[in-house]
BALO-697564 format. One line per 10 residues: number of its first residue (from 1); their letters; for each residue x, y, z of N, C-alpha, C, O. Coordinates in pm, whole numbers. Layout:
<recs>
NUM	A	X,Y,Z,X,Y,Z,X,Y,Z,X,Y,Z ~ ...
</recs>
This chain:
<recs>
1	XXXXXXXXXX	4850,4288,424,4713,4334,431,4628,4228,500,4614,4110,470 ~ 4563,4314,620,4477,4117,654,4318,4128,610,4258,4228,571 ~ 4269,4003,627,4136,4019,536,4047,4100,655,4108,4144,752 ~ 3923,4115,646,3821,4210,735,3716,4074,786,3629,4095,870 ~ 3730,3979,743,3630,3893,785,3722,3728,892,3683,3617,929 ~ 3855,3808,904,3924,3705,1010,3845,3717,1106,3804,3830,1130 ~ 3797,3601,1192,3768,3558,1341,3916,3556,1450,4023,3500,1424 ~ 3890,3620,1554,4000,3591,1662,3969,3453,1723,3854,3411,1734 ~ 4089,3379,1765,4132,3261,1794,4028,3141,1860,4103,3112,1953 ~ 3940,3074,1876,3852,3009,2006,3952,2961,2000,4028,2931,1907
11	XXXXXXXXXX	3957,2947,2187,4055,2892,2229,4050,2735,2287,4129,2660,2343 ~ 3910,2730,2239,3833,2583,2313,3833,2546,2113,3899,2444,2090 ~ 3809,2572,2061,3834,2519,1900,3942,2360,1918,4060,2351,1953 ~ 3835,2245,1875,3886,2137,1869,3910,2047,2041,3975,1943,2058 ~ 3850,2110,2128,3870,2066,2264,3705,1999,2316,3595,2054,2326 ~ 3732,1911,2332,3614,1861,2361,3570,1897,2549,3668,1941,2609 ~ 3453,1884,2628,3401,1902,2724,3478,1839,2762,3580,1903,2790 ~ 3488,1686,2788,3508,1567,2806,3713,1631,2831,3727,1653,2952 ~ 3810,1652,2776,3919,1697,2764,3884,1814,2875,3961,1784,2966 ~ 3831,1897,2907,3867,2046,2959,3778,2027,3074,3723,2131,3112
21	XXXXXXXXXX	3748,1913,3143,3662,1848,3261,3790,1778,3326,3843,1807,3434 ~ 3831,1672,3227,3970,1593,3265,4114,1710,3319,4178,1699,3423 ~ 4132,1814,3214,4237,1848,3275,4235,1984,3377,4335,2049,3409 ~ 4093,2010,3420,4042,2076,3563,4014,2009,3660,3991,2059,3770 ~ 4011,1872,3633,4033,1794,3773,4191,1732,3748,4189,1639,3829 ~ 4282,1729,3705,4359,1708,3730,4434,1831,3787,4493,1812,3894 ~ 4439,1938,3740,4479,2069,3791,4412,2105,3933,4486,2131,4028 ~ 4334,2106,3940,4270,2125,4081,4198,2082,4146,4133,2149,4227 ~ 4185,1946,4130,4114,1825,4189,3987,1830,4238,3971,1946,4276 ~ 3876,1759,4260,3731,1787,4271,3690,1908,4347,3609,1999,4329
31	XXXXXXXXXX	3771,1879,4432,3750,1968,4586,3791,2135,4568,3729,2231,4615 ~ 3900,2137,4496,3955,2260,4423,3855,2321,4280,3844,2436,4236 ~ 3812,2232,4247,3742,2267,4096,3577,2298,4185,3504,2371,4118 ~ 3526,2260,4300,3374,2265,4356,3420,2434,4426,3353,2537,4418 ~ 3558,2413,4494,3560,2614,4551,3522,2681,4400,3433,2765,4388 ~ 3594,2636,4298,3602,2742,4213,3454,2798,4135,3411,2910,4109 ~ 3395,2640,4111,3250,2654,4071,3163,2520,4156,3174,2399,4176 ~ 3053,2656,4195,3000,2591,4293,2852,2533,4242,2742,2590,4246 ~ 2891,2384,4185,2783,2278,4160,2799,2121,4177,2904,2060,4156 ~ 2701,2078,4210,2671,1958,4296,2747,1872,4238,2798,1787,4310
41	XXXXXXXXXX	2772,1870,4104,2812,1736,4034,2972,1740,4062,3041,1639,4080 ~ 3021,1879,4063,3151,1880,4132,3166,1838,4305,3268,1790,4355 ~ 3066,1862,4363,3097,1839,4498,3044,1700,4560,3101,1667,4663 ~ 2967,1634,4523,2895,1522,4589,2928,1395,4514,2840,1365,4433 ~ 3013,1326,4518,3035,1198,4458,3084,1273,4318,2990,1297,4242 ~ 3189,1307,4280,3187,1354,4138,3229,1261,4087,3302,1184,4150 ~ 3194,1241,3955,3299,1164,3832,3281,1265,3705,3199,1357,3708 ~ 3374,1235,3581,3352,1259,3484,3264,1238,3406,3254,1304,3303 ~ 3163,1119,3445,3053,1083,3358,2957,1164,3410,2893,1228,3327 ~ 2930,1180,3530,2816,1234,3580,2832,1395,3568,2723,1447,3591
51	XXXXXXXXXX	2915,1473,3546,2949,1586,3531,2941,1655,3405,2930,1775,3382 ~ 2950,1549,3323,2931,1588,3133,2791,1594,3112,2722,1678,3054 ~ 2750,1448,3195,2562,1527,3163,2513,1594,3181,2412,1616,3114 ~ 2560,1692,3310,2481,1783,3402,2574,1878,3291,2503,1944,3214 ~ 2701,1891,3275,2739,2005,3141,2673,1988,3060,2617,2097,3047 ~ 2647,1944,3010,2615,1883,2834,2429,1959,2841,2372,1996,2739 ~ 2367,1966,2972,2216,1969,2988,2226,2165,3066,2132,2243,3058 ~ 2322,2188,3112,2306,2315,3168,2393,2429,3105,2504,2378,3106 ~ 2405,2540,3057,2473,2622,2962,2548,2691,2996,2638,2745,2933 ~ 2503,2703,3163,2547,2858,3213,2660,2787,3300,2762,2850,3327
61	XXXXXXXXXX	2648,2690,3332,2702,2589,3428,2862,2576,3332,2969,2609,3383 ~ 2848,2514,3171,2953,2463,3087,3011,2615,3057,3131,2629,3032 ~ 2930,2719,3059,3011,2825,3038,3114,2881,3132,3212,2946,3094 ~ 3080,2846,3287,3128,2856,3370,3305,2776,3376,3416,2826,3387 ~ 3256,2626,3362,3324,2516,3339,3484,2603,3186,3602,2631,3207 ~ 3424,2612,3092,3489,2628,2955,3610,2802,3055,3729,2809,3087 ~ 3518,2882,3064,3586,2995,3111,3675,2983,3253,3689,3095,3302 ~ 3720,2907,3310,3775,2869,3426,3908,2794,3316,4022,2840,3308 ~ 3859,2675,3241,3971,2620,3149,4067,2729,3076,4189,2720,3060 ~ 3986,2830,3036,4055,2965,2930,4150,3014,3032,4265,3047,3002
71	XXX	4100,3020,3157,4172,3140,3211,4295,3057,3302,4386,3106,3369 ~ 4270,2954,3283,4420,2818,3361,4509,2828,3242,4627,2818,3275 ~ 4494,2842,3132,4617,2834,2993,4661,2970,2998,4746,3010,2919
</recs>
């Protein structure tokens, strides 16, 4: 019998920004991750530091970011 108040899986549950930034530039490297989503912090001098703030400050941007990670696993 399953209960009525189970949640289905987050798949980002326990994954930090910082983790799912790292392994989209390793998977498809700056240049590959700026075709896929098109923002500055990916394309112009990127790093990981400068890319978490501009995530961390824009919503639609990290949603973008998080749903690109979902759909690589």
């Amino acid at each position: 019998m399953s209960k009525n108040n189970e949640q289905p899986k987050d798949p980002l549950q326990g994954i930090t920004l910082e983790t799912i930034v790292r392994k989209l530039v390793d998977y498809y490297g700056w240049e590959g991750l700026a075709q896929r989503i098109n923002i500055n912090c990916f394309k112009c001098d990127p790093t990981i530091k400068s890319s978490l703030k501009f995530l961390r400050k824009t919503p639609w941007a990290r949603t973008k970011v998080e749903n690109l990670y979902v759909s690589m696993g």
